[in-house]
NUROPA-807929 format. One record per residue (C-alpha): residue number from 1; x, y, z. Coordinates in steps of 0.1 Angstrom, whole numbers. Example, Ala and Ser with C-alpha at 12.3 -4.5 7.8 and 13.67 -1.06 7.14 Angstrom:
BEGIN
<1; <123; -45; 78>>
<2; <137; -11; 71>>
END
This chain:
BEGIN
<1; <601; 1162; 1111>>
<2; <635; 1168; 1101>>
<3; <661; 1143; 1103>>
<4; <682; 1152; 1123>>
<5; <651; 1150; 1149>>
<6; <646; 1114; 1137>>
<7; <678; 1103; 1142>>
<8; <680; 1116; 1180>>
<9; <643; 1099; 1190>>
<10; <659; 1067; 1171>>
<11; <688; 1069; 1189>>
<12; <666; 1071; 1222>>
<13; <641; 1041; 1205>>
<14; <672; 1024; 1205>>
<15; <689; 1027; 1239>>
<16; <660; 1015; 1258>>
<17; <661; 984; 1232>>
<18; <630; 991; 1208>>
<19; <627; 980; 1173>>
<20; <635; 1010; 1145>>
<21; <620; 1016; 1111>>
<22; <640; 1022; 1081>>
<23; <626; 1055; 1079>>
<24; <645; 1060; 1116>>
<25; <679; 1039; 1105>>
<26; <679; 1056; 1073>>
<27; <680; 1091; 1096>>
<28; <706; 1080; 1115>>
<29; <729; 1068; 1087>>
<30; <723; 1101; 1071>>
<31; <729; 1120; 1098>>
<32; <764; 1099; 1104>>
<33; <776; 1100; 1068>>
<34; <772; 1140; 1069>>
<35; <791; 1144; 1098>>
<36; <758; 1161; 1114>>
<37; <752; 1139; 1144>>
<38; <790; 1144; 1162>>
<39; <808; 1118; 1186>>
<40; <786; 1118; 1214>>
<41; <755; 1110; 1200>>
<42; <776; 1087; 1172>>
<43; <787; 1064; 1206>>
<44; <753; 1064; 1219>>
<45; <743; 1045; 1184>>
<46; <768; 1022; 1183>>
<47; <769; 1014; 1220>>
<48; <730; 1010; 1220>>
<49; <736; 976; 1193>>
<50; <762; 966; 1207>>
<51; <743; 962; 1242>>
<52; <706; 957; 1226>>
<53; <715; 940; 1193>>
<54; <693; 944; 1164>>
<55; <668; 925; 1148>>
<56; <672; 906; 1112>>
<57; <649; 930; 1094>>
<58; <673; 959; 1108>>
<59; <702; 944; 1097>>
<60; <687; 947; 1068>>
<61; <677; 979; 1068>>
<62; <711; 995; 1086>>
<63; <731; 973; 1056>>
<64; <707; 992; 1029>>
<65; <707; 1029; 1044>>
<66; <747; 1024; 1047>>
<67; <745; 1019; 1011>>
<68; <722; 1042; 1002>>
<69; <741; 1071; 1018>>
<70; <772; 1065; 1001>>
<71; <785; 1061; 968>>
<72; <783; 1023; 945>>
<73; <797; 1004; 920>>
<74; <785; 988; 892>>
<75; <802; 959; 874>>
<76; <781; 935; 847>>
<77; <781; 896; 850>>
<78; <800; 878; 878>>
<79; <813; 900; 906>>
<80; <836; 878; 929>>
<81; <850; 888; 968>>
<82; <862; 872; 999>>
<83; <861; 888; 1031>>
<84; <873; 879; 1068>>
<85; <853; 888; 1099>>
<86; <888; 895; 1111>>
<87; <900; 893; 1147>>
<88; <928; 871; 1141>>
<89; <960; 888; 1141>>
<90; <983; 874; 1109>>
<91; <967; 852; 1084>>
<92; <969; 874; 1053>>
<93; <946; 853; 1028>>
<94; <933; 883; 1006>>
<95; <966; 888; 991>>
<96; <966; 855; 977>>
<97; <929; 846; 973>>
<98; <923; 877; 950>>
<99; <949; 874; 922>>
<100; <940; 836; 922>>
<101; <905; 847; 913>>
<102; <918; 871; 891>>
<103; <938; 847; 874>>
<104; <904; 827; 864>>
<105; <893; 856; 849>>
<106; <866; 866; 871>>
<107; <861; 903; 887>>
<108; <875; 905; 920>>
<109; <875; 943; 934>>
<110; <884; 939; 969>>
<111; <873; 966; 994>>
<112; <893; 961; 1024>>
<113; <897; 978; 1057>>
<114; <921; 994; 1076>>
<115; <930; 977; 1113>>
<116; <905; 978; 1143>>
<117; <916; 956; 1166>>
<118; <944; 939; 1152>>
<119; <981; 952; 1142>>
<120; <968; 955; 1104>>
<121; <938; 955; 1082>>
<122; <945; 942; 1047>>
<123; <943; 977; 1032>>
<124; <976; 982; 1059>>
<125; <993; 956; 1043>>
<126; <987; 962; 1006>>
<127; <1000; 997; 1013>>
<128; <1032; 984; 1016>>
<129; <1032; 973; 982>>
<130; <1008; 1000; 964>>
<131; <985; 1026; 969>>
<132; <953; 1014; 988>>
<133; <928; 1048; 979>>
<134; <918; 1055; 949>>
<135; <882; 1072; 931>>
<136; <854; 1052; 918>>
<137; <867; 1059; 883>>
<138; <901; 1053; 890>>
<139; <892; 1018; 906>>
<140; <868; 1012; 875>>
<141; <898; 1013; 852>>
<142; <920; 991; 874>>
<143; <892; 964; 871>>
<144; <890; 971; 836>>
<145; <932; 964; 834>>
<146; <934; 938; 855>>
<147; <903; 921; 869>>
<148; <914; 929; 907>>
<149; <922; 952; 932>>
<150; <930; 950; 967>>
<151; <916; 988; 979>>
<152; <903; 1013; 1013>>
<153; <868; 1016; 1009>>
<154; <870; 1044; 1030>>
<155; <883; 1067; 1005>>
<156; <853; 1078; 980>>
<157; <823; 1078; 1002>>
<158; <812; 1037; 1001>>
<159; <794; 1035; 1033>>
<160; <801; 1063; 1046>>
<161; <785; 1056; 1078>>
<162; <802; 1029; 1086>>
<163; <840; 1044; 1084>>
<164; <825; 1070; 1113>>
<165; <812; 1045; 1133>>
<166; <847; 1021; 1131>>
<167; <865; 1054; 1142>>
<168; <844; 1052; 1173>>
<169; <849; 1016; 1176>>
<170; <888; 1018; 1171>>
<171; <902; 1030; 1206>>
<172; <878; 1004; 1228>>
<173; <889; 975; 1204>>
<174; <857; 960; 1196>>
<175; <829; 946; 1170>>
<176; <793; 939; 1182>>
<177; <786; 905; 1161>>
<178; <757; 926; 1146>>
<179; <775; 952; 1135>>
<180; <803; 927; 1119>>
<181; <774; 918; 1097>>
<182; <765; 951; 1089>>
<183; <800; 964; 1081>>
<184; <808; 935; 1060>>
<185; <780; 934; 1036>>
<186; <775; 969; 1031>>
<187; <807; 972; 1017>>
<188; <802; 942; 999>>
<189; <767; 961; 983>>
<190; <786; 992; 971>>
<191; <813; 974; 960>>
<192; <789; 959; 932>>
<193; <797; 921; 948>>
<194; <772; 894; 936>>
<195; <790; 864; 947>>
<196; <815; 860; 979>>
<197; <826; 839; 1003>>
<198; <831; 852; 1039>>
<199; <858; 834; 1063>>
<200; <842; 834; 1099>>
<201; <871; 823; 1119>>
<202; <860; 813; 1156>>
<203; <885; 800; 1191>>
<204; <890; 810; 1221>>
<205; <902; 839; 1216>>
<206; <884; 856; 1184>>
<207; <858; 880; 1180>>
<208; <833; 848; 1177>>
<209; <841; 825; 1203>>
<210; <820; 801; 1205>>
<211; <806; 774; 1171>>
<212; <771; 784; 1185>>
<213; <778; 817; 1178>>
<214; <798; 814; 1145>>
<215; <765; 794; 1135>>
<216; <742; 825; 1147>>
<217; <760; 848; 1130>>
<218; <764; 825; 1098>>
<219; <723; 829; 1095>>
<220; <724; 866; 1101>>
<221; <751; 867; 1071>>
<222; <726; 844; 1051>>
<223; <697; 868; 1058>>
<224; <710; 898; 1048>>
<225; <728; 881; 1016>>
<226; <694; 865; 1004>>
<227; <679; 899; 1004>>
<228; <702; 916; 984>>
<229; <701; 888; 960>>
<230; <740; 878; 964>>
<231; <752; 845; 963>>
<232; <774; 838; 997>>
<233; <792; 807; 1013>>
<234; <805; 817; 1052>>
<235; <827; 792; 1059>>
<236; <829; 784; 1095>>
<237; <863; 773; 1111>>
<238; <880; 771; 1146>>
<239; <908; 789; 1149>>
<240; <934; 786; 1178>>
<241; <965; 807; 1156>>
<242; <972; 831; 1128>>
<243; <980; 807; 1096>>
<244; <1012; 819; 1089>>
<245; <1037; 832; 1111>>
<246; <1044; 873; 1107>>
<247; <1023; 898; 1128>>
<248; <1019; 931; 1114>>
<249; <1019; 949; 1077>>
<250; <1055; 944; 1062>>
<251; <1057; 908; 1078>>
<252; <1023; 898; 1064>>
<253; <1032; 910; 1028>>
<254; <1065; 892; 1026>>
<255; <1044; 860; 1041>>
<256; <1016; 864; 1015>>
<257; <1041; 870; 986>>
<258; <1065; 837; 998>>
<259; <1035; 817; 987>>
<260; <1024; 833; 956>>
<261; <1066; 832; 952>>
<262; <1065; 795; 961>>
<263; <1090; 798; 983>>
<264; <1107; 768; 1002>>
<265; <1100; 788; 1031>>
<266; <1064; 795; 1026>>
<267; <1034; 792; 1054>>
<268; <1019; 761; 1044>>
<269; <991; 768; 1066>>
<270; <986; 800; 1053>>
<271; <987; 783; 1015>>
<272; <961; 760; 1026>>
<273; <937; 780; 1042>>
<274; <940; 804; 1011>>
<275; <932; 777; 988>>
<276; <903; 764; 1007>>
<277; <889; 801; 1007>>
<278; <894; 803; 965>>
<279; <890; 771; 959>>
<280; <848; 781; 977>>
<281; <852; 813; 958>>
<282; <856; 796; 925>>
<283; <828; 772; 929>>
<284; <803; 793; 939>>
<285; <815; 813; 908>>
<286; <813; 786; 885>>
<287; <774; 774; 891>>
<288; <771; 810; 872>>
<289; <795; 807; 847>>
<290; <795; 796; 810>>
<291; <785; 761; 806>>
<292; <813; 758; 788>>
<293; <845; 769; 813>>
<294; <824; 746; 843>>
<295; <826; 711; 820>>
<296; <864; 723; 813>>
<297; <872; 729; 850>>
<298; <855; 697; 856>>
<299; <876; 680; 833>>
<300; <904; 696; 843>>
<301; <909; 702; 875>>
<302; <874; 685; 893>>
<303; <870; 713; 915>>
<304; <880; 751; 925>>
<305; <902; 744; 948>>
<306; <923; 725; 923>>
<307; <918; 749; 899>>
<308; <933; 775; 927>>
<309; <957; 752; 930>>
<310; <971; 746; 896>>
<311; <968; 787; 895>>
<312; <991; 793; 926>>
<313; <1016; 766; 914>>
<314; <1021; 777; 877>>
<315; <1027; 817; 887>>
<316; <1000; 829; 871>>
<317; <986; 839; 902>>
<318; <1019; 857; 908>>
<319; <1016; 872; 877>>
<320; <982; 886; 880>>
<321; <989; 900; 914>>
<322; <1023; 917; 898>>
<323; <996; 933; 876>>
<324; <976; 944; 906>>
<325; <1006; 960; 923>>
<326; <1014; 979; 886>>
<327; <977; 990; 883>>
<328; <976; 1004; 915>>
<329; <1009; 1023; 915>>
<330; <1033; 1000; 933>>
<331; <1064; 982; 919>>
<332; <1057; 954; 905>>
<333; <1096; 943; 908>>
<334; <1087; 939; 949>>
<335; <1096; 906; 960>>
<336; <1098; 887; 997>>
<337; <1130; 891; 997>>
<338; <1132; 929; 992>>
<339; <1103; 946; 1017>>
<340; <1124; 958; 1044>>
<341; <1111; 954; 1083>>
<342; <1114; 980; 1110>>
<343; <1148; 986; 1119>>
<344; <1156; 975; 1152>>
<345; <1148; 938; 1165>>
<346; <1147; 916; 1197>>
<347; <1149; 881; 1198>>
<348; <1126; 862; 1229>>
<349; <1145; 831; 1244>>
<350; <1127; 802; 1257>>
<351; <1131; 799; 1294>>
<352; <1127; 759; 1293>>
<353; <1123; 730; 1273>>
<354; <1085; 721; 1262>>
<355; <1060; 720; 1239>>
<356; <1034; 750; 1228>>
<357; <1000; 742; 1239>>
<358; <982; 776; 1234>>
<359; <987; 811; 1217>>
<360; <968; 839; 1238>>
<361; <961; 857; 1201>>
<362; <945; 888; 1222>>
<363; <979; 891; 1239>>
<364; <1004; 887; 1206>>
<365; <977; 917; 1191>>
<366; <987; 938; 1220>>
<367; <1022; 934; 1215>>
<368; <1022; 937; 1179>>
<369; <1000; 974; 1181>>
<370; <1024; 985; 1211>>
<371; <1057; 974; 1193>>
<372; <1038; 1002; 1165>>
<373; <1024; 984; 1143>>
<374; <1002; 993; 1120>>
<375; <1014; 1027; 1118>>
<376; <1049; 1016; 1118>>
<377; <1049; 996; 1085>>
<378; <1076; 974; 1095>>
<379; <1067; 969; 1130>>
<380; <1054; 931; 1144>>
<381; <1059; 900; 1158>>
<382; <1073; 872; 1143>>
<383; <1063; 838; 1153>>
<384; <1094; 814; 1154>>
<385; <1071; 785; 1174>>
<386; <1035; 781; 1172>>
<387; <1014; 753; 1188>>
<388; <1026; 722; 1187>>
<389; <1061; 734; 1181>>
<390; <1091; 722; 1208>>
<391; <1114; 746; 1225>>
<392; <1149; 740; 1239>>
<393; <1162; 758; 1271>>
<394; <1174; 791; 1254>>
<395; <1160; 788; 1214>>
<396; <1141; 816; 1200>>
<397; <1106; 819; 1204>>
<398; <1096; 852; 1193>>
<399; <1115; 881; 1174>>
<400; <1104; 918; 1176>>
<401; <1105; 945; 1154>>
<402; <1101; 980; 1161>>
<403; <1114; 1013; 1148>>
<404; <1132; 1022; 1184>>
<405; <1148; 1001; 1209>>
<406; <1123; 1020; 1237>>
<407; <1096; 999; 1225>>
<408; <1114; 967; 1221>>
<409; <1122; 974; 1259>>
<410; <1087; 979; 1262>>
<411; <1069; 947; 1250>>
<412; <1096; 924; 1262>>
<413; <1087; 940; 1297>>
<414; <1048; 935; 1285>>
<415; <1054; 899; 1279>>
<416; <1066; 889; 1314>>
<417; <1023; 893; 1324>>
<418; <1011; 893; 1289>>
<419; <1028; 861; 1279>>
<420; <1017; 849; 1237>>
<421; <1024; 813; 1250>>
<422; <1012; 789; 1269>>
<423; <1037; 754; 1275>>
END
């Protein structure tokens, strides 16, 4: 039987909720990554796990035929990566957690993805600072320059499958918690990554909402790492705001790069939740590493996260990320102070005097993406309160950026029944 006749009775298997083979998977995945089974039939996949979910074992197998369809890379000893489940808009962690790891001296090539639900994907905000796509070869000698990159995986044929599937997913803004796991650690497969820590943010308004779940799909993450042999830590945390304040690309850059700058005005919230990310990274890196360096870190510093700690502080984290930038074609002269937002802006006034109790995170993404952002580089939301914050009658809550007064207009009109506050 040819494939492409595999893949359509899998795709009917599927839809009425049966169990597939990695014969069947594969035929899919194949039939995806060469643009052979078109949109229709591509929904119909996608919709079917959504609605039916998969089992472990498929996981597994949808995770290895994503692979296997696509292009890998290879790297020797220690491969480091951190990766969000995303669906918090803001906190920008990646820019600061991967020249950190860098800095150690460990291999960090980052593949990151470009925004499905939210008002940027990492790869949308390093862009403002470098080039995001690149070949295998061309990512190769990056590594071999500077240790780390911060790249689209989309852009040489890693998982292949996956990128047509994500456009499919784009317009109707959602993940299935199965296919989360899938996405993630296929790229994390290619990418040649034996040891990472995923962030797997949960609240009442994430993709994951519930601890329940967070813990479900912590054990689906487990499964399908333990199979491929990699070494991973999810850490599990609720979330009820972005760490960090700015809300789309250009605003996320200069937030991430105020606290590799240590900046007065940096997000301590974002600093923190960065460290606790490398600071996991580095441990779990460390049970691997020379004898030597772990007695020295010991010593040292006790632990990874004051190891990440010491590396943030002292600039060489900085440094190392300048590298980055240089190695992947940006300036590495950038600073916070220089990346220039869009070019018209609105400032929000409070109405009354109180006290933030909530962020509606679902309803600042909405008026981040319809202000332009990520398209429109510059575009976002700033955050001038966040919860627990006090307001006075008439102080600023919120400024807007966008590259036309239209859309300012626009989202301020949203706001008035798609408030990002609650008091």
């Amino acid at each position: 039987m040819k494939q492409s006749q595999v893949a359509l009775e899998a795709i009917r298997k599927k839809l009425v909720g049966k169990k597939l083979t990695y014969k069947e998977i594969y035929a899919v995945m194949d039939q995806i990554a060469k643009d052979r089974l078109g949109d229709v039939l591509t929904t119909y996949f996608a919709a079917s796990g959504y609605t039916k979910g998969y089992t472990n074992e498929e996981l597994y197998f949808l995770t290895r035929a994503m692979v296997e369809t696509g292009e890998q890379l290879h790297f020797k000893g220690i491969v480091a990566d951190k990766h969000s489940i995303g669906g918090m808009p803001g906190t920008r962690t990646t820019l600061i957690v991967v020249p950190i790891i860098a800095a150690a001296g460990f291999k960090i090539p980052k593949s990151s993805s470009r925004a499905i639900t939210t008002p940027g994907g990492t790869a949308d905000v390093m862009e403002v600072l470098a080039p995001v796509e690149f070949t295998r070869e061309q990512i190769y000698d990056i590594i071999k320059t500077v240790g780390g990159c911060i790249v689209w995986g989309g852009t040489f044929n890693i998982a292949p499958a996956d990128d047509e599937i994500i456009k499919i997913e784009e317009p109707l803004l959602f993940e299935s918690y199965d296919k989360i796991v899938i996405s993630i650690m296929a790229k994390k497969v290619a990418f040649g990554t034996n040891h990472v820590v995923i962030d797997l943010p949960y609240g009442k308004t994430m993709k994951v909402r519930r601890e329940a779940d967070a813990e479900t799909l912590k054990e689906k993450f487990d499964y399908v790492a333990k199979k491929f042999k990699m070494k991973v830590r999810i850490v599990l945390h609720k979330t009820d705001e972005p760490a960090g304040r700015g809300i789309g690309p250009v605003l996320e850059a200069r937030e991430a790069l105020r606290v590799l700058e240590q900046k007065s005005e940096k997000a301590l919230d974002l600093q923190e939740r960065s460290l606790d990310l490398a600071g996991v990274l580095l441990d779990l890196c460390l049970k691997d590493a020379p004898v030597d360096l772990q007695k020295k870190i010991e010593e040292e510093y006790g632990n990874g996260r004051e190891w990440a700690r010491h590396l943030l502080e002292c600039g060489e984290a900085l440094v190392k990320f300048k590298e980055i930038i240089k190695a992947q074609g940006g300036n590495p002269h950038v600073s916070s102070d220089s990346l220039r937002l869009a070019r018209f802006h609105m400032e929000i006034l409070s109405r009354r005097s109180s006290i933030i109790s909530e962020i509606d995170n679902k309803n600042l993404t909405i008026i981040a993406r319809l202000l332009g952002a990520p398209t429109a580089k510059g575009a976002g939301v700033y955050l001038n309160k966040k919860i627990g914050d006090s307001t006075k009658n008439g102080s600023t809550v919120i400024t807007m950026y966008a590259n036309n007064r239209h859309l300012l207009s626009e989202a301020k009109e949203t706001l008035a029944s798609m408030p990002i506050y609650k008091y």
